[in-house]
C-alpha positions as CSV (number, residue, x, y, z in Angstrom):
1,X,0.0,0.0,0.0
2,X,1.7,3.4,-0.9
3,X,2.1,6.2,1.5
4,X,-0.9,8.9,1.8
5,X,-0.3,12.6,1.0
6,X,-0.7,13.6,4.4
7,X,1.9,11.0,5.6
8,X,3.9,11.8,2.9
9,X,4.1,15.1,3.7
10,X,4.6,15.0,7.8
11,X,7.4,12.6,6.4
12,X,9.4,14.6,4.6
13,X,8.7,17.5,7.4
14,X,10.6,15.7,10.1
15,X,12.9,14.8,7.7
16,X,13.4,18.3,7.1
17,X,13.6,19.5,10.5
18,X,15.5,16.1,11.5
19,X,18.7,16.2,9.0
20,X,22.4,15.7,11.1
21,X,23.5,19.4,11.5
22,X,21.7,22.1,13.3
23,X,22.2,24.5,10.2
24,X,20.6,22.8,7.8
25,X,17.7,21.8,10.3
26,X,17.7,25.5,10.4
27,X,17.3,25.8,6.8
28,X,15.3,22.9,5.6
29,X,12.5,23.0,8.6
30,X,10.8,26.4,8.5
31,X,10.8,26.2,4.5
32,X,9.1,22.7,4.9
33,X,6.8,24.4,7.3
34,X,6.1,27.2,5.2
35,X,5.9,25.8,1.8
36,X,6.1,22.1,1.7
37,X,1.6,21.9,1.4
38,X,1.9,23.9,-1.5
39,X,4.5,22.6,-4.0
40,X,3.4,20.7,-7.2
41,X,3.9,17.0,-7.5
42,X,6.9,17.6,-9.4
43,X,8.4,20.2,-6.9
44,X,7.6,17.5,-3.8
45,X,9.4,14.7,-6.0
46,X,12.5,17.3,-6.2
47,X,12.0,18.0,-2.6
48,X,12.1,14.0,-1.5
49,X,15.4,13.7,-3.6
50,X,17.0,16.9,-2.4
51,X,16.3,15.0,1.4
52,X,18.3,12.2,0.2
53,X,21.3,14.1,-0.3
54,X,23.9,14.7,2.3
55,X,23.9,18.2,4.6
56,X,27.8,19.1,3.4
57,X,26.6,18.7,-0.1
58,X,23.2,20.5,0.5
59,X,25.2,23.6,2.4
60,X,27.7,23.9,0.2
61,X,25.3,24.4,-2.6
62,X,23.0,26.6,-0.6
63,X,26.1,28.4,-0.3
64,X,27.4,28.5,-3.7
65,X,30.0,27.0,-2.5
66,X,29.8,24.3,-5.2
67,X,27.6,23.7,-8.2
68,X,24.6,21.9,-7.5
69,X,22.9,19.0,-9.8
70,X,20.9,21.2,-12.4
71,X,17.5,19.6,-11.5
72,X,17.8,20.6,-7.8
73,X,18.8,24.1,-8.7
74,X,15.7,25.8,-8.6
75,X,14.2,24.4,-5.8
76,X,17.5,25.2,-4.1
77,X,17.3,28.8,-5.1
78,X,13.6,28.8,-3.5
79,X,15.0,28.2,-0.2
80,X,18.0,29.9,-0.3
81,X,15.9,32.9,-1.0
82,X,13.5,31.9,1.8
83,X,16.5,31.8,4.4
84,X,18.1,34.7,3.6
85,X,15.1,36.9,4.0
86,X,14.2,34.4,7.1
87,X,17.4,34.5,9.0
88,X,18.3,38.6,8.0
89,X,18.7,40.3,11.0
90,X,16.7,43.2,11.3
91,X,17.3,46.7,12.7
C-alpha cells in the first residue's frame, strides 16, 4: 500500500527538521513548514530527492560553494531565497 499525502508530507517534514546538522535543520524545517503543502507534484518529488542528499553537499550548494545538480537548482534557489530573508537580522 503506498504512503498517503498527508503521511507523505509529515514525512518529509521531520525529515526536514531532522537532517544531522543544526544548520541545515535550520534551513530545511521552517521552509518545509512554510511551503512544503503547496508545492506541485513535481516540486515534492524534487523535494524528497533533495532529502536524500547529504547536509555538506546540501550547504555547500545553498552556499554556492559548489555547483549543484541542475534539476535541484531551482528548488535550491527557493529556499536559499526563503533563508536569507528568514534569518536577515533586522534593525
Amino acid at each position: 500500500m503506498g504512503e498517503t499525502a498527508e503521511a507523505r508530507l509529515k514525512r518529509m517534514a521531520m525529515r526536514s527538521w531532522r537532517r544531522g546538522t543544526k544548520e541545515m535543520d535550520l534551513v530545511l524545517g521552517p521552509f518545509a513548514d512554510a511551503h512544503l503543502a503547496a508545492l506541485s507534484e513535481a516540486e515534492l518529488q524534487t523535494y524528497d530527492a533533495l532529502l536524500e542528499e547529504n547536509d555538506q553537499d546540501l550547504m555547500a550548494w545553498i552556499l554556492g560553494q559548489s555547483a549543484a545538480p541542475a534539476a535541484l537548482v531551482p528548488l535550491l534557489a527557493r529556499i536559499t531565497a526563503f533563508a536569507e530573508t528568514r534569518l536577515k537580522p533586522r534593525n
